[in-house]
BAKOLGU-631567 format. One record per residue: x, y, z of N, C-alpha, C, CB in turn; residue number from 0. Coordinates in steps of 0.1 Angstrom, whole numbers, always signed. Glycine has a CB too. Example, Ala and Ser with C-alpha at 12.3 -4.5 7.8 and 13.67 -1.06 7.14 Angstrom:
% residues 2
NODE  n_c1  n_c2  n_c3 ca_c1 ca_c2 ca_c3  c_c1  c_c2  c_c3 cb_c1 cb_c2 cb_c3  nr
NODE  +132   -57   +78  +123   -45   +78  +132   -33   +78  +113   -45   +90   0
NODE  +128   -22   +71  +137   -11   +71  +129    +0   +79  +141    -6   +57   1
% end
This chain:
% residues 214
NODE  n_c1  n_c2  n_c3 ca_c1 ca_c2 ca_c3  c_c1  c_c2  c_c3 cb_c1 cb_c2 cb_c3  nr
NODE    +9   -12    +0    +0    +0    +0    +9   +12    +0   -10    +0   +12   0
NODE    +8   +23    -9   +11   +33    -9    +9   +46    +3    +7   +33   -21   1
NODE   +21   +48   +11   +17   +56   +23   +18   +69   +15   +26   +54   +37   2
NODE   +23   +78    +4   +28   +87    +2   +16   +95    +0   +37   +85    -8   3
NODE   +18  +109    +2    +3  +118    -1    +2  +122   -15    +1  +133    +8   4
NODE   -11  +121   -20   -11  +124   -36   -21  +133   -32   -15  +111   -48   5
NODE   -16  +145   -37   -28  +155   -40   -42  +150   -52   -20  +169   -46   6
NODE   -42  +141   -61   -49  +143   -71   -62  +130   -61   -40  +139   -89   7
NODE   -58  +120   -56   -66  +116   -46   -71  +120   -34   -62  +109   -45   8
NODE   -65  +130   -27   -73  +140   -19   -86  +149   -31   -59  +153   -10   9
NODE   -80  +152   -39   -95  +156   -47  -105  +148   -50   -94  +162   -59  10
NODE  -102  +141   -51  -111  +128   -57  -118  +124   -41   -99  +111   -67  11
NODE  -111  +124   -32  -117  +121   -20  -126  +133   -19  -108  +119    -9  12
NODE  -124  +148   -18  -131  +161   -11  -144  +157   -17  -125  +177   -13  13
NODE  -153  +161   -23  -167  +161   -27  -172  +147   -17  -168  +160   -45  14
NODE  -167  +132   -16  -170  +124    -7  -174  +131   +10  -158  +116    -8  15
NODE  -161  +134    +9  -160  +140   +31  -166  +151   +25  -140  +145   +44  16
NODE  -174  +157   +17  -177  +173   +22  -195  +164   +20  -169  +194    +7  17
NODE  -201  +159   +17  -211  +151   +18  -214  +147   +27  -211  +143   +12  18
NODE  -206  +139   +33  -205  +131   +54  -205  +143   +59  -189  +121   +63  19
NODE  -196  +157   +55  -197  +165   +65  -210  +171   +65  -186  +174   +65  20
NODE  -218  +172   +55  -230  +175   +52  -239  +166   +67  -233  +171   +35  21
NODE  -241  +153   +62  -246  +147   +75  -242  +146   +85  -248  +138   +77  22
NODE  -231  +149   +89  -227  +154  +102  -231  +168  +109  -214  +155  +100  23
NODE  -230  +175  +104  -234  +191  +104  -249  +189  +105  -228  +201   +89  24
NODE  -255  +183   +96  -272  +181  +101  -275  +172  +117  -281  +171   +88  25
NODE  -264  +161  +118  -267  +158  +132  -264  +165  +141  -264  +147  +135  26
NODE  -251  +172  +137  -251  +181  +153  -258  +191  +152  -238  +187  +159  27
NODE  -264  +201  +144  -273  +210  +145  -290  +205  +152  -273  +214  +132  28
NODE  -293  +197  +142  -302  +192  +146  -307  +182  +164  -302  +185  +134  29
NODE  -294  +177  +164  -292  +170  +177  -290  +183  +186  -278  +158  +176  30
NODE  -283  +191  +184  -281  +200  +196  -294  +207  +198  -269  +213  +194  31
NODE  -303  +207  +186  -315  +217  +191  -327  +212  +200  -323  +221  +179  32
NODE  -322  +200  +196  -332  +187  +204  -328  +186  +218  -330  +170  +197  33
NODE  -316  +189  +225  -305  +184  +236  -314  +199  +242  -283  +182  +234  34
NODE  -309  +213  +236  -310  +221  +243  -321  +222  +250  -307  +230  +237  35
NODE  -333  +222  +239  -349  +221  +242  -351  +210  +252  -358  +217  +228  36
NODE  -351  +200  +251  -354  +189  +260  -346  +191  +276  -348  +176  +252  37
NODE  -334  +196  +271  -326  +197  +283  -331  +205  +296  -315  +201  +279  38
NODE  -338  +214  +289  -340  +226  +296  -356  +223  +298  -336  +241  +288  39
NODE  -364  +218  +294  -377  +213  +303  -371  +200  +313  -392  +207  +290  40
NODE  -365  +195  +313  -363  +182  +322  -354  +194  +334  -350  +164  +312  41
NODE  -350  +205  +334  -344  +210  +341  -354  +217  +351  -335  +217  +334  42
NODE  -366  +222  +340  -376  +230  +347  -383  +219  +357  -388  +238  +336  43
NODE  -387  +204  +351  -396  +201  +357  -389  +192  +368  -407  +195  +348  44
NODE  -374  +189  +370  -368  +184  +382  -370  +193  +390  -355  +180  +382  45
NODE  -374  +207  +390  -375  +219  +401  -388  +217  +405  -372  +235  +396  46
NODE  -400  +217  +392  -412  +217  +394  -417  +210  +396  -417  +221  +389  47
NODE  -418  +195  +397  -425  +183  +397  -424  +176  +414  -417  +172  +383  48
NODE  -437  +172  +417  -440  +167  +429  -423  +158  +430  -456  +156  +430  49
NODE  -419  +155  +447  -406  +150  +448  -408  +136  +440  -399  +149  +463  50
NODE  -415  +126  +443  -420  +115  +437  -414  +116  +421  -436  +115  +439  51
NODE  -422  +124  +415  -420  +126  +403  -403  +125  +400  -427  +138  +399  52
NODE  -405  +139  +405  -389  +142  +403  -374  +135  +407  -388  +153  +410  53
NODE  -377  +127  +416  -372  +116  +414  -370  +105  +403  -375  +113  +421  54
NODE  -378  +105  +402  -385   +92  +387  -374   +99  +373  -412   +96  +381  55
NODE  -379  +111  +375  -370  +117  +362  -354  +116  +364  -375  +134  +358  56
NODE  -352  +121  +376  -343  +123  +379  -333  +106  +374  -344  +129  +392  57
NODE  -340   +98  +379  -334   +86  +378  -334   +79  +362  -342   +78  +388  58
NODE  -338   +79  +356  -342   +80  +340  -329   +90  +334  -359   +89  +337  59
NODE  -328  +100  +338  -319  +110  +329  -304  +105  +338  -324  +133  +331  60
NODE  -301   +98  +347  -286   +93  +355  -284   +79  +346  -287   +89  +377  61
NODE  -294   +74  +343  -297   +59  +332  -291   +64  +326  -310   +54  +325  62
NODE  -298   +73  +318  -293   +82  +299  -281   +85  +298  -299   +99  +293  63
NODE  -276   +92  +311  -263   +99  +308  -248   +89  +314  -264  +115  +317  64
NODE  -255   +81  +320  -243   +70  +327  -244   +57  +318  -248   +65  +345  65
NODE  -251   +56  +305  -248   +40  +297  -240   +49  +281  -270   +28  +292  66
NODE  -232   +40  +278  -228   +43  +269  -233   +50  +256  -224   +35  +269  67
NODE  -232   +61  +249  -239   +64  +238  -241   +55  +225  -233   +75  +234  68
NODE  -230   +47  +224  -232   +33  +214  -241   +25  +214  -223   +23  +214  69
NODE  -243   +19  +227  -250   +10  +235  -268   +16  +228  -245   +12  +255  70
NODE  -265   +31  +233  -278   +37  +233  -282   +36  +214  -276   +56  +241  71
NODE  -275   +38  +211  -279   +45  +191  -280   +27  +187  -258   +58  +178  72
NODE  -274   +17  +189  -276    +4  +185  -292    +0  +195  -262    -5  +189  73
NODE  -290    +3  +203  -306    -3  +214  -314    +0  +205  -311    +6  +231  74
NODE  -314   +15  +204  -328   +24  +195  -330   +18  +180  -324   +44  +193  75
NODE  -318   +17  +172  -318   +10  +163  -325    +4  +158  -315    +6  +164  76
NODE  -323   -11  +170  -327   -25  +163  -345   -22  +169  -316   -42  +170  77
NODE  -345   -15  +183  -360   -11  +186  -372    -4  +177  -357    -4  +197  78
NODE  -364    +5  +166  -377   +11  +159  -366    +8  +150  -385   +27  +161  79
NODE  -373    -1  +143  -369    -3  +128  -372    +7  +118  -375   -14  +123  80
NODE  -385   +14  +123  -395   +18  +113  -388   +32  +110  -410   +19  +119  81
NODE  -380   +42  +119  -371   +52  +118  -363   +47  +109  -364   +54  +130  82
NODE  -353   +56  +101  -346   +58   +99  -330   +58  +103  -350   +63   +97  83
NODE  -318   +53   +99  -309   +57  +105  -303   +72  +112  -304   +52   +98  84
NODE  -310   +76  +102  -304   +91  +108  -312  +100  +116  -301  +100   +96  85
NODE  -326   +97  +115  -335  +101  +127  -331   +99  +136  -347   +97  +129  86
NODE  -323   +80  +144  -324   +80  +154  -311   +81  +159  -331   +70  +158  87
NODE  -301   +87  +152  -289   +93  +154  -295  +107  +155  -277   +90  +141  88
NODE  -300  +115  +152  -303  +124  +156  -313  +125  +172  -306  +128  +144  89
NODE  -320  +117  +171  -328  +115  +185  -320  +110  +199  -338  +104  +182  90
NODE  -314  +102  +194  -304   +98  +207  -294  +106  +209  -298   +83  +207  91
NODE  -287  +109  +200  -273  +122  +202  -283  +133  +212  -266  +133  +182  92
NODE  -296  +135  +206  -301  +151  +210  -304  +146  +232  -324  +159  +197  93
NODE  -313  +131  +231  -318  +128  +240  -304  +124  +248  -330  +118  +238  94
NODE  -293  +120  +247  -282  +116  +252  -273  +127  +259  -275  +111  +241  95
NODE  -276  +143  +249  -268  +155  +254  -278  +158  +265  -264  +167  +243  96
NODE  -291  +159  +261  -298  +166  +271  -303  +165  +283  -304  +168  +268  97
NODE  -294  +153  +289  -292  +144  +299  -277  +155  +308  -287  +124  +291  98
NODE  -270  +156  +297  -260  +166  +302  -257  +181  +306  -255  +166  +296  99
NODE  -268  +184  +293  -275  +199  +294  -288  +205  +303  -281  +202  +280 100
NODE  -294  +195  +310  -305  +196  +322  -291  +197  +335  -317  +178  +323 101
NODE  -283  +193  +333  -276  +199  +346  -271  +210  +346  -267  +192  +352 102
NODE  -265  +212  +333  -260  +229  +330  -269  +240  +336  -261  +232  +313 103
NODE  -285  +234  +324  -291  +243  +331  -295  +244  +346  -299  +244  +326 104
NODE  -300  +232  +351  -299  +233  +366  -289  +241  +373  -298  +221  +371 105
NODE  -274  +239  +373  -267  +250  +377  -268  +266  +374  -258  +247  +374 106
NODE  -276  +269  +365  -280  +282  +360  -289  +282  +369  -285  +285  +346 107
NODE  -301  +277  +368  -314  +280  +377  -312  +281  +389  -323  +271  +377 108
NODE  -305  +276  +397  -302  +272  +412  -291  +290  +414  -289  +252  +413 109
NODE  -284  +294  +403  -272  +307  +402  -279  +321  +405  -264  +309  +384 110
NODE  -297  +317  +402  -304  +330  +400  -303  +332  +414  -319  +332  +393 111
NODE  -303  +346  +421  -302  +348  +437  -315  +343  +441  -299  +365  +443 112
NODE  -319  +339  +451  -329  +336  +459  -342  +351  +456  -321  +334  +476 113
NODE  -333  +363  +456  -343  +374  +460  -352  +374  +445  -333  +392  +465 114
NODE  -345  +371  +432  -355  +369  +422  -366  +364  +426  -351  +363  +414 115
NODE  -368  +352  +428  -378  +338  +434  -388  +348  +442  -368  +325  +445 116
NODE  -385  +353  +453  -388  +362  +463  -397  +373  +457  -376  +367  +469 117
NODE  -390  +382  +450  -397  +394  +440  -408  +391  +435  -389  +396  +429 118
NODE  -405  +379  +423  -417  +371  +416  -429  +369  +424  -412  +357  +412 119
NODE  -426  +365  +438  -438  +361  +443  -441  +370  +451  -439  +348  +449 120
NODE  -436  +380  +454  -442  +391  +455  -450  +403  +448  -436  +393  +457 121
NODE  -449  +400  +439  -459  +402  +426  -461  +398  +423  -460  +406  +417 122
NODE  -466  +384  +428  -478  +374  +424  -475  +370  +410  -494  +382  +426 123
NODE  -463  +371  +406  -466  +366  +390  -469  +351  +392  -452  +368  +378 124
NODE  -474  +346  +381  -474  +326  +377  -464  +324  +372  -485  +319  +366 125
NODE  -465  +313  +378  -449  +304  +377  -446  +302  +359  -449  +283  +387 126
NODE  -453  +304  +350  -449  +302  +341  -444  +318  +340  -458  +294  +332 127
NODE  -449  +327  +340  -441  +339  +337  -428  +342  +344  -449  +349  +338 128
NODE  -426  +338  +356  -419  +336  +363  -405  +329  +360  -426  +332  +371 129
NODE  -407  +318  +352  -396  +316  +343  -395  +318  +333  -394  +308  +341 130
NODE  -404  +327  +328  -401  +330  +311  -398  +343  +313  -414  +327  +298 131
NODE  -400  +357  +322  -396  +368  +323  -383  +368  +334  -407  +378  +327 132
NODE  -385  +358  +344  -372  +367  +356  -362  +352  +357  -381  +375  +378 133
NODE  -364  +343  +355  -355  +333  +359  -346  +327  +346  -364  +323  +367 134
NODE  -356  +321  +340  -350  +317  +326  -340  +326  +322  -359  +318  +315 135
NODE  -340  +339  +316  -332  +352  +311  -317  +352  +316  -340  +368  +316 136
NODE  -317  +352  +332  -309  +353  +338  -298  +338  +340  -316  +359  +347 137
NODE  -308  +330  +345  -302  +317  +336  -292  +310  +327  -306  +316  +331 138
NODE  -299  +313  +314  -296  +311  +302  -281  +318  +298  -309  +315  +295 139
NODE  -283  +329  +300  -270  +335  +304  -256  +332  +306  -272  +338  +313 140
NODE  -261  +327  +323  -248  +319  +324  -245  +308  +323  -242  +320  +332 141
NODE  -254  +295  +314  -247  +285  +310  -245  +286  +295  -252  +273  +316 142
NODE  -243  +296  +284  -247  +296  +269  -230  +290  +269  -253  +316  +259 143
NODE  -219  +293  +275  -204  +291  +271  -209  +277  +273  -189  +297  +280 144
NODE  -214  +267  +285  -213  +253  +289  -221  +249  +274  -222  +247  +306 145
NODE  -233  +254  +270  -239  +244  +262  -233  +246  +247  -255  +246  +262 146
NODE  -225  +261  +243  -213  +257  +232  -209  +250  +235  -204  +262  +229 147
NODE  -199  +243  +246  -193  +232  +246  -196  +224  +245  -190  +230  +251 148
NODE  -208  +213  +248  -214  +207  +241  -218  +204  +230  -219  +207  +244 149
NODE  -222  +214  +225  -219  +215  +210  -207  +210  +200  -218  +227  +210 150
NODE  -197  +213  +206  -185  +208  +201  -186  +194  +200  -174  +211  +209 151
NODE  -185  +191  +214  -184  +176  +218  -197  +167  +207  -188  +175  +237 152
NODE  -207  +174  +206  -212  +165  +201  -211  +166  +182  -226  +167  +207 153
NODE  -204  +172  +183  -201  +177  +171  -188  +163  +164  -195  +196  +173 154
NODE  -186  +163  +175  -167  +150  +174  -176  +142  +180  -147  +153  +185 155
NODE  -183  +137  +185  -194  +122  +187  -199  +119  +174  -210  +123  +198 156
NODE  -204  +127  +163  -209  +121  +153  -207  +109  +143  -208  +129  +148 157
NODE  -193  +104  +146  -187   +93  +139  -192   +83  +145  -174   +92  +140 158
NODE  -199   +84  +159  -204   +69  +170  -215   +67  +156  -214   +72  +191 159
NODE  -221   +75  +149  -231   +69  +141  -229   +57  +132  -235   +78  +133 160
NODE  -216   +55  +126  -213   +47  +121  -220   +30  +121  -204   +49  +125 161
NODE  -221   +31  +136  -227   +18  +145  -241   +15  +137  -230   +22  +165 162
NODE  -247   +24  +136  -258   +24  +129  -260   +23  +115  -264   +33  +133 163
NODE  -252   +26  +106  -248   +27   +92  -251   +46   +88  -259   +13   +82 164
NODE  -250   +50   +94  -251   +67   +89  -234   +69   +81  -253   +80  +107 165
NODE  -239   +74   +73  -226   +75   +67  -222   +90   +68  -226   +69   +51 166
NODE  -213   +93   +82  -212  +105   +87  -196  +108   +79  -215  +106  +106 167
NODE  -186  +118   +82  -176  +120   +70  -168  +108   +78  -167  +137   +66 168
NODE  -161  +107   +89  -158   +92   +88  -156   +83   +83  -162   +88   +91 169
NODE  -174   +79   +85  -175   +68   +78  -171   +67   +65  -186   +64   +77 170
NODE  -174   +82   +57  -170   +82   +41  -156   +86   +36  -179   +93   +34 171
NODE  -149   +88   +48  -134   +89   +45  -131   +73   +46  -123   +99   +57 172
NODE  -135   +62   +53  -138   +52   +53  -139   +43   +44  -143   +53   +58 173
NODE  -145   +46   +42  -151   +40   +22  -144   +42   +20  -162   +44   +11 174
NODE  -143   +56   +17  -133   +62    +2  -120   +53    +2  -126   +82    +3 175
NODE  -113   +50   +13  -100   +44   +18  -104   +36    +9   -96   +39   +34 176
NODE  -114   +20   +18  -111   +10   +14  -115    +4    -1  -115    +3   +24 177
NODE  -123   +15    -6  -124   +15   -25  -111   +18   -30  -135   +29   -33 178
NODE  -102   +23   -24   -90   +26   -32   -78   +25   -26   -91   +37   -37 179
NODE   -78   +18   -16   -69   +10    -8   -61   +18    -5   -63    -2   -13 180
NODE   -67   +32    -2   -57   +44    +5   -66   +49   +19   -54   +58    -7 181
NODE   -59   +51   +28   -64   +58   +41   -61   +69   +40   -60   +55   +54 182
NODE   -45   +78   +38   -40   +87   +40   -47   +96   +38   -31   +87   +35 183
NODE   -57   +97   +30   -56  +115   +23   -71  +113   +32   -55  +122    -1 184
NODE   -80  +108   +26   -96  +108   +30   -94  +108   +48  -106   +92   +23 185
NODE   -89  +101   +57   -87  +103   +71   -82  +116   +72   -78   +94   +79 186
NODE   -74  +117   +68   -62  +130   +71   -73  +143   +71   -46  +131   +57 187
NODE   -79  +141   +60   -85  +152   +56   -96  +152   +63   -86  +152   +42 188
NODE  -104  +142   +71  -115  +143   +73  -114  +150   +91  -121  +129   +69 189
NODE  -100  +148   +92   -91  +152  +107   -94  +170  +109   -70  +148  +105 190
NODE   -89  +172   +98   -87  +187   +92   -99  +195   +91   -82  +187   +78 191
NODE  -110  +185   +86  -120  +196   +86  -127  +193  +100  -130  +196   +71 192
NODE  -128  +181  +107  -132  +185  +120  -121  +196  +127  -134  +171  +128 193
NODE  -113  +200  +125  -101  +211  +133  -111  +224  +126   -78  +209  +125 194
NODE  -111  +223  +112  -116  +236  +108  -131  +239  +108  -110  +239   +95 195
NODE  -137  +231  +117  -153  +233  +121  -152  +233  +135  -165  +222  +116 196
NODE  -141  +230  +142  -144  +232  +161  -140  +241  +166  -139  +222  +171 197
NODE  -128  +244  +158  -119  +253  +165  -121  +270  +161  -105  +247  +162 198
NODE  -132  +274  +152  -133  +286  +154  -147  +285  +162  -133  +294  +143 199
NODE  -154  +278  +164  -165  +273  +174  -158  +279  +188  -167  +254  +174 200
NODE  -148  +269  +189  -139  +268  +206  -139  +287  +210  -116  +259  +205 201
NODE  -134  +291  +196  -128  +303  +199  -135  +315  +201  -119  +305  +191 202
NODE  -152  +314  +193  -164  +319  +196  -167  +317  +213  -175  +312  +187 203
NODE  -167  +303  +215  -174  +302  +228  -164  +306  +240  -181  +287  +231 204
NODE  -154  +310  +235  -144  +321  +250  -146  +331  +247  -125  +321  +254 205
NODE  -146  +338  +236  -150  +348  +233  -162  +353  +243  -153  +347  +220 206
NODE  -174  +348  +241  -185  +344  +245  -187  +347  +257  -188  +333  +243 207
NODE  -177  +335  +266  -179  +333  +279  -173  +344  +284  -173  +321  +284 208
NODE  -161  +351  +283  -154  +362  +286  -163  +377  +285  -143  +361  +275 209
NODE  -171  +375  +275  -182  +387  +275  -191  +384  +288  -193  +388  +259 210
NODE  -196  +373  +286  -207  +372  +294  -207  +374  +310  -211  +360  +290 211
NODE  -193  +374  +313  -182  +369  +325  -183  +385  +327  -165  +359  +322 212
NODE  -184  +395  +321  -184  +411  +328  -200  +415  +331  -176  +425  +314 213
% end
């Protein structure tokens, strides 16, 4: 096997990895929107839900976040056939983060001072406005740097899809290899463009955090 880099097979590879990166880029978008949303009602209703309850959930989301994410995208899998591969790579990545992102936000919610809480119910607002004008806002705030990070991370999980047959760029630097009995350029390259999709991400979300931090 030829280890040497050939530029004319890195081209022949790019249109391949920029395709996977295409389904990649749709699962972490799509997966993060699902993590954030979800995350952040499982956060409201561990505050709000009789203890009973809240327990129950609580114990369900330590399940989610303490079994492996493989384990999880093969379970769901072979369980709904009727999905798609990439639906339930997108469903379990989103339901998998937002196991992670309910504590984020929990540490936000818990950050608001006591005297908010206090205020609120001193003007009798309802608890739904109550989180959607004075608690949420304040919140949200200070975990936006934690759930970029996540972002990232789930952004470099996307290859676990594989397990499932999603042909994320991975997998299609993957292929490309073993059709043409080269690794070098299609890995290498598929290395590179995860560097050149995280890392101005990384550098937004200090940016970010650093603003948000005055």
């Amino acid at each position: 096997m030829n280890v040497q880099w050939s530029w004319q097979r890195a081209g022949e590879a790019l249109p391949v990895l920029l395709e996977g990166f295409r389904i990649t880029l749709l699962a972490t978008v799509l997966g993060f929107a699902l993590a954030a949303i979800l995350g952040l009602a499982v956060a409201i209703m561990r505050r709000s839900l009789p203890k009973v309850l809240a327990k129950v959930l609580s114990a369900v989301v330590e399940f989610i976040r303490l079994t492996p994410l493989v384990v999880q995208l093969l379970f769901v899998y072979y369980l709904l056939p009727q999905f798609s591969a990439l639906q339930i790579g997108i469903g379990v990545l989103g339901i998998h983060y937002a196991t992670y992102m309910a504590e984020v936000y929990r540490a936000g919610i818990e950050a608001v001072p006591v005297g908010q809480w206090e205020a609120a119910r001193a003007l009798s607002l309802p608890p739904a406005r109550t989180w959607r004008a004075v608690i949420l806002p304040q919140a949200v705030r200070r975990v936006v740097p934690a759930l970029g990070n996540y972002a990232v991370s789930m952004f470099k999980d996307t290859p676990y899809l594989f397990t499932i047959s999603v042909v994320e760029m991975v997998t299609a630097a993957q292929q490309f290899g073993a059709r043409n009995f080269q690794y070098l350029e299609p890995l290498t390259m598929a290395g590179l463009i995860f560097l050149a999709a995280s890392y101005p991400t990384s550098v937004l979300i200090r940016r970010l955090e650093r603003r948000l931090a005055h």
